[in-house]
MOPAC internal coordinates of N, CA, C and O (Angstrom, degrees):
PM7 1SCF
backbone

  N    0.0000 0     0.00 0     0.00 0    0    0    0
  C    1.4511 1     0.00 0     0.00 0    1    0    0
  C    1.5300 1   111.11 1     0.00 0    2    1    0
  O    1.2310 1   128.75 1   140.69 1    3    2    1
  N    1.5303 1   100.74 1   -39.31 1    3    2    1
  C    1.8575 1    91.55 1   174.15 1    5    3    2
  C    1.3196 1   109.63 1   -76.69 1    6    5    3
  O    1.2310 1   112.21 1   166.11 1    7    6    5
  N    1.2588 1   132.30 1   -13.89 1    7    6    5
  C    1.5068 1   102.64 1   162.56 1    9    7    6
  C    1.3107 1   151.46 1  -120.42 1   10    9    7
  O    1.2310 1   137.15 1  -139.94 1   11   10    9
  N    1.7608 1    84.38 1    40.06 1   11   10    9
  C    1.2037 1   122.39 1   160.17 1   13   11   10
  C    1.6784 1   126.41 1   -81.54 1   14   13   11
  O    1.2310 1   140.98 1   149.26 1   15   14   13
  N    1.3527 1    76.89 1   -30.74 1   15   14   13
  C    1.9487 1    82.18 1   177.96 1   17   15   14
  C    1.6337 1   103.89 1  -110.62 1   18   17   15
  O    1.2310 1   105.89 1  -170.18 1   19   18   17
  N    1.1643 1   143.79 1     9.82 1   19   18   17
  C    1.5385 1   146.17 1   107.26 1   21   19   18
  C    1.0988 1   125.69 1   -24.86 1   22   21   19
  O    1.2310 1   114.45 1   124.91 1   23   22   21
  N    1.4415 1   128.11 1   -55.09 1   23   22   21
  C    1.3458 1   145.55 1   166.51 1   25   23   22
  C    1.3392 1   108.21 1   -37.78 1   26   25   23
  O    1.2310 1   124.41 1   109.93 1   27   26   25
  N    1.5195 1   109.14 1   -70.07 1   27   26   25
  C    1.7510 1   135.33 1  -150.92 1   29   27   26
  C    1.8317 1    95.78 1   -71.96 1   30   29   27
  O    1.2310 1   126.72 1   137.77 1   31   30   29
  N    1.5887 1   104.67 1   -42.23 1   31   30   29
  C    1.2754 1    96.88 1   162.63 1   33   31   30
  C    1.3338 1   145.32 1   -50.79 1   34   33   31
  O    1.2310 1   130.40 1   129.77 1   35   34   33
  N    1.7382 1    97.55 1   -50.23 1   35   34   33
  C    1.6043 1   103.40 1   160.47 1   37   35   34
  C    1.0802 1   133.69 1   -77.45 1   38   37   35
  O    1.2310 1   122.16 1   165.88 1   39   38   37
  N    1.0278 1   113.48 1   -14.12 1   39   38   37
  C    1.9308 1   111.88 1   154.97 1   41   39   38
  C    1.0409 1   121.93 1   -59.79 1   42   41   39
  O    1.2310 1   108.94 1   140.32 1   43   42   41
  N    1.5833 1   138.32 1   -39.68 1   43   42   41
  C    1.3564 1   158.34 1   115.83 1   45   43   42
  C    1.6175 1   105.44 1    26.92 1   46   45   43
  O    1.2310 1   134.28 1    95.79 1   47   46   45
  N    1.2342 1    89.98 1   -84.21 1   47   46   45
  C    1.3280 1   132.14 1  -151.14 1   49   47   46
  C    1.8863 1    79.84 1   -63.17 1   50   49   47
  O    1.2310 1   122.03 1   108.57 1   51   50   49
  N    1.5476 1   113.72 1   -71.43 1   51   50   49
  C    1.3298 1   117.15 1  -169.71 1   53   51   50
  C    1.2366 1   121.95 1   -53.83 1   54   53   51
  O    1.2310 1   115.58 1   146.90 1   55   54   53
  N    1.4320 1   125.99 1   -33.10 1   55   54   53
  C    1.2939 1   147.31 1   160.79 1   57   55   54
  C    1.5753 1   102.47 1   -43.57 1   58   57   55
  O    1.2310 1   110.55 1   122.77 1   59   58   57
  N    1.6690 1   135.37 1   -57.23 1   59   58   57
  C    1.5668 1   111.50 1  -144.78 1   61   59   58
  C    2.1511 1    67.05 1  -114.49 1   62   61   59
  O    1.2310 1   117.23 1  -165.39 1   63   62   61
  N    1.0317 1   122.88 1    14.61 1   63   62   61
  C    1.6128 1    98.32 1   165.84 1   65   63   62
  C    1.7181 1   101.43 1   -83.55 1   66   65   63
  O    1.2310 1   117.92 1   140.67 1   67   66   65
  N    1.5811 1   121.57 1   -39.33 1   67   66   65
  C    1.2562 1   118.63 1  -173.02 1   69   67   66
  C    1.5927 1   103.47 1   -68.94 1   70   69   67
  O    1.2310 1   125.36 1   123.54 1   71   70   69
  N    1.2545 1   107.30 1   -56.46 1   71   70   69
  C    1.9237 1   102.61 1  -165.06 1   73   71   70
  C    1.7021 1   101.57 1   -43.68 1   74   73   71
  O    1.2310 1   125.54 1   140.11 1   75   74   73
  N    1.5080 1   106.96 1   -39.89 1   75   74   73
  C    1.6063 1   102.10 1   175.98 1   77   75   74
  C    1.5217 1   140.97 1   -49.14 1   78   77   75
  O    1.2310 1   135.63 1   146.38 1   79   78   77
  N    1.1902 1    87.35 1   -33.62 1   79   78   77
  C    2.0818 1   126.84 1   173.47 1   81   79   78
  C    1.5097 1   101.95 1   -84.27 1   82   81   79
  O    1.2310 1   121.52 1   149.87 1   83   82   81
  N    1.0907 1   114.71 1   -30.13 1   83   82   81
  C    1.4765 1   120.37 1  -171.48 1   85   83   82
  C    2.1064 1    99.88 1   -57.26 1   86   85   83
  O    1.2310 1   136.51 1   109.07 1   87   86   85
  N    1.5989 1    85.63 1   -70.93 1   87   86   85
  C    1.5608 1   130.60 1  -158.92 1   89   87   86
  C    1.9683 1    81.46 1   -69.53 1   90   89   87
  O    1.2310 1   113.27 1   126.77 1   91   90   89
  N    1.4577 1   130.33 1   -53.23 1   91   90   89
  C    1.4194 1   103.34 1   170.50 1   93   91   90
  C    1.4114 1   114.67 1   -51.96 1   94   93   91
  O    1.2310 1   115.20 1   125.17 1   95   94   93
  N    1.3011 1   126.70 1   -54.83 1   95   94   93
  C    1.6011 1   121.25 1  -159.46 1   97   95   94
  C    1.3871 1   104.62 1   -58.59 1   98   97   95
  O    1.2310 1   116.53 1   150.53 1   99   98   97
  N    1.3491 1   124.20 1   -29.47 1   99   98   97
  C    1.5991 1   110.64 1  -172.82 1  101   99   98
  C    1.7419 1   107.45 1   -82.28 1  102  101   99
  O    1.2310 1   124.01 1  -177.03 1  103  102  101
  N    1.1259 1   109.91 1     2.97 1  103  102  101
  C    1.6139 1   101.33 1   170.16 1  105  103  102
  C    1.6414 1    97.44 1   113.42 1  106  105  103
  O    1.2310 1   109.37 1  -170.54 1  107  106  105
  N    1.2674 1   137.53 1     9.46 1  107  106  105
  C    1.7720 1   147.85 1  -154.08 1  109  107  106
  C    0.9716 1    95.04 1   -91.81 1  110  109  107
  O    1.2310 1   107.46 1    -7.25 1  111  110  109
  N    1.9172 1   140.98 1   172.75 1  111  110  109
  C    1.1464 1   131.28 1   120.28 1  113  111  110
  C    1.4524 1   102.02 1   114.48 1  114  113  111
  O    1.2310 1   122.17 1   -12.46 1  115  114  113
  N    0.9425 1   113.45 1   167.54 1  115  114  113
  C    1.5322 1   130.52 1   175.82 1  117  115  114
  C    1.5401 1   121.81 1  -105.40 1  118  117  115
  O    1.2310 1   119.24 1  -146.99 1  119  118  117
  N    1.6461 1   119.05 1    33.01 1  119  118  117
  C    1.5277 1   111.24 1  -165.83 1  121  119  118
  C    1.4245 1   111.87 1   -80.90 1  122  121  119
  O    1.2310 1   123.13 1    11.30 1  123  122  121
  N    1.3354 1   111.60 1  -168.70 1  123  122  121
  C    1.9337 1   119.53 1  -179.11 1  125  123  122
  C    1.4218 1    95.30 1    24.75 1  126  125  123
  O    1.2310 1   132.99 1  -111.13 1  127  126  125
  N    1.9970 1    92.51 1    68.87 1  127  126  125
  C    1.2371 1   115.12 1   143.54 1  129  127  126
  C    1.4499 1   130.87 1    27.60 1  130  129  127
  O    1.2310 1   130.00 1  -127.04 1  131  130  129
  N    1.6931 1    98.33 1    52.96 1  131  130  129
  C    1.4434 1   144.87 1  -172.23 1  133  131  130
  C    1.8984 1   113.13 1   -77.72 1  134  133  131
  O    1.2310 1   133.66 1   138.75 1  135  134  133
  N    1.3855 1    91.19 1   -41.25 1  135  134  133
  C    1.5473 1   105.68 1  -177.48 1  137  135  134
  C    1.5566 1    83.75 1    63.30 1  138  137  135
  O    1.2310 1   131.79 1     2.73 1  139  138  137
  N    2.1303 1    94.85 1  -177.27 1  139  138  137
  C    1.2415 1   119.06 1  -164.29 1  141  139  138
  C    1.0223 1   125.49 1   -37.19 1  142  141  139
  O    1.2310 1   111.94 1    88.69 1  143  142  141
  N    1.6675 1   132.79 1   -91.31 1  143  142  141
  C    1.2288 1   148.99 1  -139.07 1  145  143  142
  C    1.4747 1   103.20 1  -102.67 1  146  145  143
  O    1.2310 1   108.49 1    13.41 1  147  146  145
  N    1.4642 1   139.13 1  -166.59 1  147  146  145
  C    1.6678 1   128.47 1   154.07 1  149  147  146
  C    1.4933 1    86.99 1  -105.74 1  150  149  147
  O    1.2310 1   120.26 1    -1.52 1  151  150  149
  N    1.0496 1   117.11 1   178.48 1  151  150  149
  C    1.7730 1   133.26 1   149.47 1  153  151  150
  C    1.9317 1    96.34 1  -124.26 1  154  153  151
  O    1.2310 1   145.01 1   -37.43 1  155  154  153
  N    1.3492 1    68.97 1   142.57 1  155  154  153
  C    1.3260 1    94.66 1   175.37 1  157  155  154
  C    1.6961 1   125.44 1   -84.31 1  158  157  155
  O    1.2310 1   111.92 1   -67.71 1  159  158  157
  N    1.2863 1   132.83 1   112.29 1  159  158  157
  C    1.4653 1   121.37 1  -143.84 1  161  159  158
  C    1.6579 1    92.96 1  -127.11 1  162  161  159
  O    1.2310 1   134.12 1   -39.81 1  163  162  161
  N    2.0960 1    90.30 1   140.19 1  163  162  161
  C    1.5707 1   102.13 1  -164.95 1  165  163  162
  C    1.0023 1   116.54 1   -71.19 1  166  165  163
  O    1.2310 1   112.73 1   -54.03 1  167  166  165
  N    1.6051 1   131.33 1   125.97 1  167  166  165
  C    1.9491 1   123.45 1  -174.74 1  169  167  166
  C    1.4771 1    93.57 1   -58.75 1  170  169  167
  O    1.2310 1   130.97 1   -28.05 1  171  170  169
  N    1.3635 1    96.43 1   151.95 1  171  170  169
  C    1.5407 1   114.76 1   164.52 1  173  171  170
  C    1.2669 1   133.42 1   -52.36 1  174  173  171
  O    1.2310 1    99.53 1   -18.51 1  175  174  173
  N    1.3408 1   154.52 1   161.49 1  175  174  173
  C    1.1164 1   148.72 1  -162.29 1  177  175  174
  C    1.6556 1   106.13 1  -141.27 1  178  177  175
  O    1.2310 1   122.75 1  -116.60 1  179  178  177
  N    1.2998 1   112.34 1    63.40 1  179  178  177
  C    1.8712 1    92.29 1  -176.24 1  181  179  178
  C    1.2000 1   114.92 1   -66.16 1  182  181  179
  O    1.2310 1   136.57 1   -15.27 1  183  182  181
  N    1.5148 1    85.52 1   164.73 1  183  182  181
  C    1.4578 1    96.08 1   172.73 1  185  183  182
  C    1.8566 1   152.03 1   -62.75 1  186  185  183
  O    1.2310 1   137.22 1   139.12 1  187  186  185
  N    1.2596 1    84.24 1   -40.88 1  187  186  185
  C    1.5938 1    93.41 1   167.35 1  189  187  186
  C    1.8010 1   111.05 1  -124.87 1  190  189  187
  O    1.2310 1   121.37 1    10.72 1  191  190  189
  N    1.3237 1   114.99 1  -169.28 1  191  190  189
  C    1.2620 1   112.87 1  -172.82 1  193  191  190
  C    1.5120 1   119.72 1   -76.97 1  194  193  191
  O    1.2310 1   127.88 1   -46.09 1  195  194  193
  N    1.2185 1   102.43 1   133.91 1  195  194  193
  C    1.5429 1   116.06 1  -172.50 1  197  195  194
  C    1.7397 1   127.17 1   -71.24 1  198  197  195
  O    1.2310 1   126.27 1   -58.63 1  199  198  197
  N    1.3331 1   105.55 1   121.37 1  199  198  197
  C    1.7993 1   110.72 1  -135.80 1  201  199  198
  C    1.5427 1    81.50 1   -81.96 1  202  201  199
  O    1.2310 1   114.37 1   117.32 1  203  202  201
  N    1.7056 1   128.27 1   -62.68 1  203  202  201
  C    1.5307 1   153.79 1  -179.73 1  205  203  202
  C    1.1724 1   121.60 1   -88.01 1  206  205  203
  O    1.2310 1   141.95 1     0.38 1  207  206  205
  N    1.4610 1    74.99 1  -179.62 1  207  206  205
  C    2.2249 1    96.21 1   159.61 1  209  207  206
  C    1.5160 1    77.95 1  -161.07 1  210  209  207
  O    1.2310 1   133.19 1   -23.23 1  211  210  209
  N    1.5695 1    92.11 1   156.77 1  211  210  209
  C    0.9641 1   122.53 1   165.28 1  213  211  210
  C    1.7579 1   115.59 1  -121.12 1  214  213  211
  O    1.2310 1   112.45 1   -43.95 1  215  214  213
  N    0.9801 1   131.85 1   136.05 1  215  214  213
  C    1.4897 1   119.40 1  -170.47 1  217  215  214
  C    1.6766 1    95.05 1  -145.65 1  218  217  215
  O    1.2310 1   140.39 1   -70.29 1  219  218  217
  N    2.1323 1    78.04 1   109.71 1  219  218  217
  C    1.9217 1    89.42 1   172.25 1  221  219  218
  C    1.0317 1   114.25 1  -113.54 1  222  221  219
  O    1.2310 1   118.64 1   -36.55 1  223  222  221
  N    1.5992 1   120.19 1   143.45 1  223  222  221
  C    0.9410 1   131.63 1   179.86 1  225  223  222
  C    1.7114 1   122.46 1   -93.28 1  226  225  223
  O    1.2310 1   117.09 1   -88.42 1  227  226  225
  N    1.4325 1   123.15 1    91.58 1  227  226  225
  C    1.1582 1   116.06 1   178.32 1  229  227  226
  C    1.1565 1   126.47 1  -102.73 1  230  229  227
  O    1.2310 1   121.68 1    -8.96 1  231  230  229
  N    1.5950 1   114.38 1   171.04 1  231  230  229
  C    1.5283 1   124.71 1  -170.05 1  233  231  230
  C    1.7769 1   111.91 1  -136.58 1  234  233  231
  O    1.2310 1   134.02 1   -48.04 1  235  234  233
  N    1.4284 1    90.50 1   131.96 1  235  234  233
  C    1.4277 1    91.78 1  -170.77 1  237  235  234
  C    1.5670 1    95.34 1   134.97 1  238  237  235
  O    1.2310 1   116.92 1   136.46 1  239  238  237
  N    1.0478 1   123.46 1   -43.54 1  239  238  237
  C    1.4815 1   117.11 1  -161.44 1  241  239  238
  C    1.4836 1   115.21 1   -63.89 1  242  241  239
  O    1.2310 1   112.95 1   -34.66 1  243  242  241
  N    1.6068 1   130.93 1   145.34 1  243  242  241
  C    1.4167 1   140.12 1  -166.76 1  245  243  242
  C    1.3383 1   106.44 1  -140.57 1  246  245  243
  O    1.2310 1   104.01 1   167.46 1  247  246  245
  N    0.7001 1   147.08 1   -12.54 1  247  246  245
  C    1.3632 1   143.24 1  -159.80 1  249  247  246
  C    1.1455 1   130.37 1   179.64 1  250  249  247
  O    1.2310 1   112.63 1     1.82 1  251  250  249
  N    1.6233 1   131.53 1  -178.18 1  251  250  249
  C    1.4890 1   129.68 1   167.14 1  253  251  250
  C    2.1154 1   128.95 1   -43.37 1  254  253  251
  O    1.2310 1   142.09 1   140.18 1  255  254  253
  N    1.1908 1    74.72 1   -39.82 1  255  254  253
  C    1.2883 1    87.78 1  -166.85 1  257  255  254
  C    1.3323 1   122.12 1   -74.73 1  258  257  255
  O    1.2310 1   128.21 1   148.81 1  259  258  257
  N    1.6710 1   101.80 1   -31.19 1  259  258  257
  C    1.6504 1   131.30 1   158.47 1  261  259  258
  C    1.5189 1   102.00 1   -41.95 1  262  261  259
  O    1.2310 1   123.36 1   123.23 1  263  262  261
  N    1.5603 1   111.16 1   -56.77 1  263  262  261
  C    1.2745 1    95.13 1  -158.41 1  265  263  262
  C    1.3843 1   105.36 1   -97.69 1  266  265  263
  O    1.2310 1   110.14 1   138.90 1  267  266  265
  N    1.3167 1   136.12 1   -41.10 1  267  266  265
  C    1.4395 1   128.42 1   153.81 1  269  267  266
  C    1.8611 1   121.10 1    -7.40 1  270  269  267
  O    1.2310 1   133.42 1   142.90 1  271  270  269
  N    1.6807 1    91.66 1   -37.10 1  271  270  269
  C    1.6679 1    89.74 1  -170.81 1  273  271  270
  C    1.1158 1   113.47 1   -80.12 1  274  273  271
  O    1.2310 1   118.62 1   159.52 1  275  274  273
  N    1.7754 1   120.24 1   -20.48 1  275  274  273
  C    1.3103 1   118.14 1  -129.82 1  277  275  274
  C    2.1218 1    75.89 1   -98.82 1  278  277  275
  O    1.2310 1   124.54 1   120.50 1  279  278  277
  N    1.3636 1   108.88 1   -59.50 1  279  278  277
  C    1.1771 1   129.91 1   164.33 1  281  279  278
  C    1.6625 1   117.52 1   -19.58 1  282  281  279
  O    1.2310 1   129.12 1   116.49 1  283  282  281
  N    1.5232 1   100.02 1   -63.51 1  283  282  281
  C    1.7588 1   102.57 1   171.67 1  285  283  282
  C    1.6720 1   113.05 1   -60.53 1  286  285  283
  O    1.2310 1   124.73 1   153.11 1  287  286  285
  N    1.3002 1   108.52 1   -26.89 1  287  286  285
  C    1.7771 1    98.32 1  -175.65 1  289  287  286
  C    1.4838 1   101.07 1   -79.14 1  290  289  287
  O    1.2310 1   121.81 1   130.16 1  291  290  289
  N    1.5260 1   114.13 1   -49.84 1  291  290  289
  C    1.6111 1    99.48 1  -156.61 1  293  291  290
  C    1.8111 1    96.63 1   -92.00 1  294  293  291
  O    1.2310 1    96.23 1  -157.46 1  295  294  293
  N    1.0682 1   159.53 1    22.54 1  295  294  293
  C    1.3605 1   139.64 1    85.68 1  297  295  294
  C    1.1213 1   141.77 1   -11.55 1  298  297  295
  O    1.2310 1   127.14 1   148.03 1  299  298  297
  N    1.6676 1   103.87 1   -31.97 1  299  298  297
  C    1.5356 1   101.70 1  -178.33 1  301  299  298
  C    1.5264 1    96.22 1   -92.72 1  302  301  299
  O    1.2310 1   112.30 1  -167.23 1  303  302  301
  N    1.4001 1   132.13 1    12.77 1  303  302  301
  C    1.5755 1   114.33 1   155.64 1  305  303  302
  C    1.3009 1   121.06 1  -105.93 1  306  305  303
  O    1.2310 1   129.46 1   -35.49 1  307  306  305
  N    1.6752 1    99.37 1   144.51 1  307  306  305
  C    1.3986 1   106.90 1  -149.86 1  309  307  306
  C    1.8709 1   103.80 1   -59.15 1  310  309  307
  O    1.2310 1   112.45 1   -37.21 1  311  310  309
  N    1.2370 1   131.85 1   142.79 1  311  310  309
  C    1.2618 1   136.96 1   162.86 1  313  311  310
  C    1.6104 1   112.95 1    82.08 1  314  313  311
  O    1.2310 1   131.03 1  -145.38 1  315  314  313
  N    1.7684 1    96.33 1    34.62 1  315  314  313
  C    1.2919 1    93.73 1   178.90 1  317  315  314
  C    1.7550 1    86.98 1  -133.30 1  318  317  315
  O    1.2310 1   124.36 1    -2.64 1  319  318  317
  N    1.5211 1   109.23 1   177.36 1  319  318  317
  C    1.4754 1   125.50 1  -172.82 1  321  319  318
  C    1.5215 1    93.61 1  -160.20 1  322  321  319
  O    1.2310 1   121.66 1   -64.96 1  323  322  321
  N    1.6624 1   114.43 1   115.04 1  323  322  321
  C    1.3123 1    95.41 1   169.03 1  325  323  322
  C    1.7068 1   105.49 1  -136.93 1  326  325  323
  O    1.2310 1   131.99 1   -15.35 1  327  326  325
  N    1.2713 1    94.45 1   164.65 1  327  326  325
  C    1.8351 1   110.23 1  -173.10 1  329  327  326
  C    1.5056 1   110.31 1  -119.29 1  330  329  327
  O    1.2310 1   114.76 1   -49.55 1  331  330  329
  N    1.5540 1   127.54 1   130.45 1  331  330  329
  C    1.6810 1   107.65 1  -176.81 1  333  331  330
  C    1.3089 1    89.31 1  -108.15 1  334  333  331
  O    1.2310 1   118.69 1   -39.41 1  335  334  333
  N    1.5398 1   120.11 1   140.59 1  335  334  333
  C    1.9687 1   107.57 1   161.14 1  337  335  334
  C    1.3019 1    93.01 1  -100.30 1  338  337  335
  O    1.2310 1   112.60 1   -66.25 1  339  338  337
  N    1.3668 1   131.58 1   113.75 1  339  338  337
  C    1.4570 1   143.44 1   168.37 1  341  339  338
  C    1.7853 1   112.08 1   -53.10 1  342  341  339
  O    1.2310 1   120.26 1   161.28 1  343  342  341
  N    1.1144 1   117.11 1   -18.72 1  343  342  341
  C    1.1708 1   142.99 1   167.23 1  345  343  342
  C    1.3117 1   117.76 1   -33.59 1  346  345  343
  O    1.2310 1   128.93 1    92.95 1  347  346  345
  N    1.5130 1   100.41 1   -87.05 1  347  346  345
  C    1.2583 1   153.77 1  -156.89 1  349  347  346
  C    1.5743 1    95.92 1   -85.16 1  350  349  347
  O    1.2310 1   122.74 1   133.15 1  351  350  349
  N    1.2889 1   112.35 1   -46.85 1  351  350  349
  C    1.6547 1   130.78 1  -168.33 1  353  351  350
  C    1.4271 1   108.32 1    77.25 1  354  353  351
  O    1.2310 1   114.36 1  -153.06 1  355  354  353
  N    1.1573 1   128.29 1    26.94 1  355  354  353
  C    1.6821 1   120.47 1   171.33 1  357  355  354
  C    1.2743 1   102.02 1   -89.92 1  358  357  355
  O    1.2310 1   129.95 1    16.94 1  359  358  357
  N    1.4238 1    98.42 1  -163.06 1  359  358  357
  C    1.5435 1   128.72 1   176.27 1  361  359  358
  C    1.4537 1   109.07 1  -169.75 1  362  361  359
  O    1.2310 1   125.13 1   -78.86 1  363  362  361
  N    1.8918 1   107.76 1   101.14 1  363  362  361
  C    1.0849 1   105.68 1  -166.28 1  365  363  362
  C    1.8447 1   102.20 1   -90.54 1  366  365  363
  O    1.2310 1   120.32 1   -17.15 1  367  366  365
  N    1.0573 1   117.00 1   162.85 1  367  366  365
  C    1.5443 1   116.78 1  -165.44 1  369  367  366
  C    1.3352 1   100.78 1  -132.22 1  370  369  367
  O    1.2310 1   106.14 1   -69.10 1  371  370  369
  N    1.3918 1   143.34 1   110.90 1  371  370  369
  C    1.1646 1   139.35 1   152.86 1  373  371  370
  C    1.6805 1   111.63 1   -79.19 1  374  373  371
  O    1.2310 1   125.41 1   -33.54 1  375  374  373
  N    1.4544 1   107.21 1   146.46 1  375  374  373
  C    1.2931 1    92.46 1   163.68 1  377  375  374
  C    1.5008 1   104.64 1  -158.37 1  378  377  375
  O    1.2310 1   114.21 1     8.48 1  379  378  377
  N    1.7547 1   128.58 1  -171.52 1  379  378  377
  C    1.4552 1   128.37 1  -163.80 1  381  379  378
  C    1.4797 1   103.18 1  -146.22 1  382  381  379
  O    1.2310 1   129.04 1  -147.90 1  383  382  381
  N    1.3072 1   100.18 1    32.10 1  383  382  381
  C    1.9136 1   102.31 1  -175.43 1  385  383  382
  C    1.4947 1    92.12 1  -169.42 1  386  385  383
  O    1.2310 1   109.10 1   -13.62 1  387  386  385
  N    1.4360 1   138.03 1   166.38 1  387  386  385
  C    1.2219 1   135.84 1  -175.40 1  389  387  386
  C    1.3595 1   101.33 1  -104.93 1  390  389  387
  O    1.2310 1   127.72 1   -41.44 1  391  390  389
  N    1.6177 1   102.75 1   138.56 1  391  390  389
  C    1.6272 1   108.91 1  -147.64 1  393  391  390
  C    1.4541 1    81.51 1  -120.75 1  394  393  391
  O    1.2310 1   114.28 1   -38.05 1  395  394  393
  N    1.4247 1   128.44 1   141.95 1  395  394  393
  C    1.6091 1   124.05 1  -170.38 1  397  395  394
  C    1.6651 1    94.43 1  -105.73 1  398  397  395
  O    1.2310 1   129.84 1   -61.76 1  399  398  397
  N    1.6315 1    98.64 1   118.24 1  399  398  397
  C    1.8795 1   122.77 1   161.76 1  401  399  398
  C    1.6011 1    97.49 1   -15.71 1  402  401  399
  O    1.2310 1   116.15 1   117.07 1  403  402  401
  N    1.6992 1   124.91 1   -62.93 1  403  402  401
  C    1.4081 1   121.45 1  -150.67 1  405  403  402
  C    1.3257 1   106.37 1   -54.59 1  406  405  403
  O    1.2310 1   131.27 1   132.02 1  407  406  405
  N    1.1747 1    95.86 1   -47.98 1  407  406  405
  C    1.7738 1   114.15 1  -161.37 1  409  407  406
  C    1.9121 1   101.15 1   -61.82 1  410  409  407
  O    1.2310 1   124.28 1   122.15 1  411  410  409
  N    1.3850 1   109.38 1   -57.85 1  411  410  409
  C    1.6579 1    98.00 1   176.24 1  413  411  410
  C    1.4822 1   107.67 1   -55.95 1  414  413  411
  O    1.2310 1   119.29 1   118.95 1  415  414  413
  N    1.2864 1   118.96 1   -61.05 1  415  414  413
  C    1.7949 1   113.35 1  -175.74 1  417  415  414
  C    1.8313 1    99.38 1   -28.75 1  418  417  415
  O    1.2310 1   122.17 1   117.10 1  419  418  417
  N    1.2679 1   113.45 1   -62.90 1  419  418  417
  C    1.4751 1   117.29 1  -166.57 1  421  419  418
  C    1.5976 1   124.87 1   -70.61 1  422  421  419
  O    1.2310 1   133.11 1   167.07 1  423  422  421
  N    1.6157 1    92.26 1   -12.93 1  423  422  421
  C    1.7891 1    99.96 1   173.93 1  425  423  422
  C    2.0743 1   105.34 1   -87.03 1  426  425  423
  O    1.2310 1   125.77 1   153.23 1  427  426  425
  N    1.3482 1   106.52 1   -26.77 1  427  426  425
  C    1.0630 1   114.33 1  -174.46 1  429  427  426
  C    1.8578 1   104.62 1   -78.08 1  430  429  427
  O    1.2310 1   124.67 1   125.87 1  431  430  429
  N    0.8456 1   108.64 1   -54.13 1  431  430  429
  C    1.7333 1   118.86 1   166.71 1  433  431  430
  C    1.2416 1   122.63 1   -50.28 1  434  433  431
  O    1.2310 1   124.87 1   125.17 1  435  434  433
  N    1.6423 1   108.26 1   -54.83 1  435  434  433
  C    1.9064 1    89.54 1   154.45 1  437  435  434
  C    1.6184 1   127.36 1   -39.07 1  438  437  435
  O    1.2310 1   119.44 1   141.11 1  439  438  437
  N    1.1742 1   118.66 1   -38.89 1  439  438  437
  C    1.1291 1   115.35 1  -166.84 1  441  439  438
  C    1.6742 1   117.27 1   -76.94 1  442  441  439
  O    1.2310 1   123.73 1   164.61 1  443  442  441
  N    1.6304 1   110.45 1   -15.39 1  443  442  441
  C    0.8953 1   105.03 1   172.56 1  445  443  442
  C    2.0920 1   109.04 1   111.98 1  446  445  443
  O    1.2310 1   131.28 1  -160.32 1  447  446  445
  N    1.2867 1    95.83 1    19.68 1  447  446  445
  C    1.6161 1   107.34 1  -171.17 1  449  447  446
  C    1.6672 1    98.08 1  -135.56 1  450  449  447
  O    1.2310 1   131.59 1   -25.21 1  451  450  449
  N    1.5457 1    95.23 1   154.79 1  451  450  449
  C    1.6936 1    97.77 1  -160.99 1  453  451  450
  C    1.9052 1    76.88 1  -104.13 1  454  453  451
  O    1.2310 1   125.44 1   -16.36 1  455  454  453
  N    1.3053 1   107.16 1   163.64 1  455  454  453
  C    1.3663 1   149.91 1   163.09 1  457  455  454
  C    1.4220 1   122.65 1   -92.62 1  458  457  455
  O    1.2310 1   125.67 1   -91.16 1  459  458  457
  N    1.1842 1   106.71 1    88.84 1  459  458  457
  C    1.8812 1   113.44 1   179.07 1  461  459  458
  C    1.3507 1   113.25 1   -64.18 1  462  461  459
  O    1.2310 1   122.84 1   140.29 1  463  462  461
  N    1.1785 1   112.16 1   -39.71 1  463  462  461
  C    1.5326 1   119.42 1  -155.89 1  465  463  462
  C    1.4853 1   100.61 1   165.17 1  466  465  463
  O    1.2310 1   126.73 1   -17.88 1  467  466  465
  N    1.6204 1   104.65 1   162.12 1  467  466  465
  C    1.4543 1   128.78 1   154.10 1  469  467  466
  C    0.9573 1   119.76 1  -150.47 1  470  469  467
  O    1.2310 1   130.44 1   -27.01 1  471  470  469
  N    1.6002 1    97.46 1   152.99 1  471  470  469
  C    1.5593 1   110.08 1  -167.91 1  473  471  470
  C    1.8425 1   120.57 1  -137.18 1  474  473  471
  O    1.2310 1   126.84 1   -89.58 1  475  474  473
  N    1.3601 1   104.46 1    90.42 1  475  474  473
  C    1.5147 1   118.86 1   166.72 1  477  475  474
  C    1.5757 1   129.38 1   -16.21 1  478  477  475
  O    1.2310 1   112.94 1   -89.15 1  479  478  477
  N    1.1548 1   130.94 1    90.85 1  479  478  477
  C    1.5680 1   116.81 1   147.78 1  481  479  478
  C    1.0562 1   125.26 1  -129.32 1  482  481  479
  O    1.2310 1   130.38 1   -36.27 1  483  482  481
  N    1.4575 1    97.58 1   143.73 1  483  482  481
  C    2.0539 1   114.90 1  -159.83 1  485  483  482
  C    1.5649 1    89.03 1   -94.27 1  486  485  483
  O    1.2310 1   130.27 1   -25.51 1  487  486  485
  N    1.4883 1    97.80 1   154.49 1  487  486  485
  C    1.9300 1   100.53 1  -160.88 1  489  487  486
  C    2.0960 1    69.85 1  -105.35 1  490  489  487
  O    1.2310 1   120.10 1   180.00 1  491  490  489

C-alpha cells in the first residue's frame, strides 16, 4: 500500500513538472531568471530617418525576459531600434546608419540565444 501512494505521488510530481515546461515553451512564465512581473520597455526613438530593418530570427527565446534582454542590448547600439515578437521569435531591427550583421549575430550570442538567420529590407 505504501508504494502505491509513492507512485501516485510521483506522478504528481511528474505531471505539474511537465505542464510547467509545457507553459515555458509557449513563451509563459517568468524563466532565465525573469523574477515577478515583465516591465514594459520604451521603443527607441532614433535619431534621424530610418534607412532598414533588419529582421532576426532567433532561437532559444521563452519568455518575457528573453525578449526584454535581447531588445535592451541591441538598443543600446547607437542607430539601432529594436522590437522582439516572442511569437513569431524574431527581432525586428530598425535602424538609420548601417548596422554590421556580425556585430548583432554576436550581441545576440552573448546573451546566450542562437541566430537563425537575417533578413535585410531597405525602406
Amino acid at each position: 500500500m505504501a508504494t502505491v501512494i509513492i507512485i501516485l505521488i510521483l506522478i504528481v510530481v511528474v505531471l505539474f513538472a511537465f505542464r510547467g515546461s509545457f507553459g515555458h515553451f509557449k513563451g509563459e512564465g517568468g524563466c532565465c531568471g525573469g523574477g515577478g512581473g515583465t516591465i514594459e520597455e520604451e521603443t527607441k526613438v532614433l535619431e534621424r530617418p530610418i534607412i532598414g530593418r533588419k529582421i532576426v530570427h532567433v532561437e532559444g527565446m521563452h519568455c518575457e525576459n528573453c525578449k526584454n534582454s535581447i531588445e535592451r542590448q541591441i538598443n543600446r547600439m547607437e542607430g539601432a531600434s529594436c522590437k522582439v515578437d516572442l511569437k513569431k521569435k524574431i527581432a525586428v531591427i530598425s535602424y538609420d546608419r548601417d548596422i554590421d550583421e556580425e556585430r548583432i549575430r554576436n550581441t545576440i550570442k552573448r546573451l546566450d540565444f542562437g541566430v537563425a538567420g537575417i533578413e535585410t529590407e531597405m525602406i
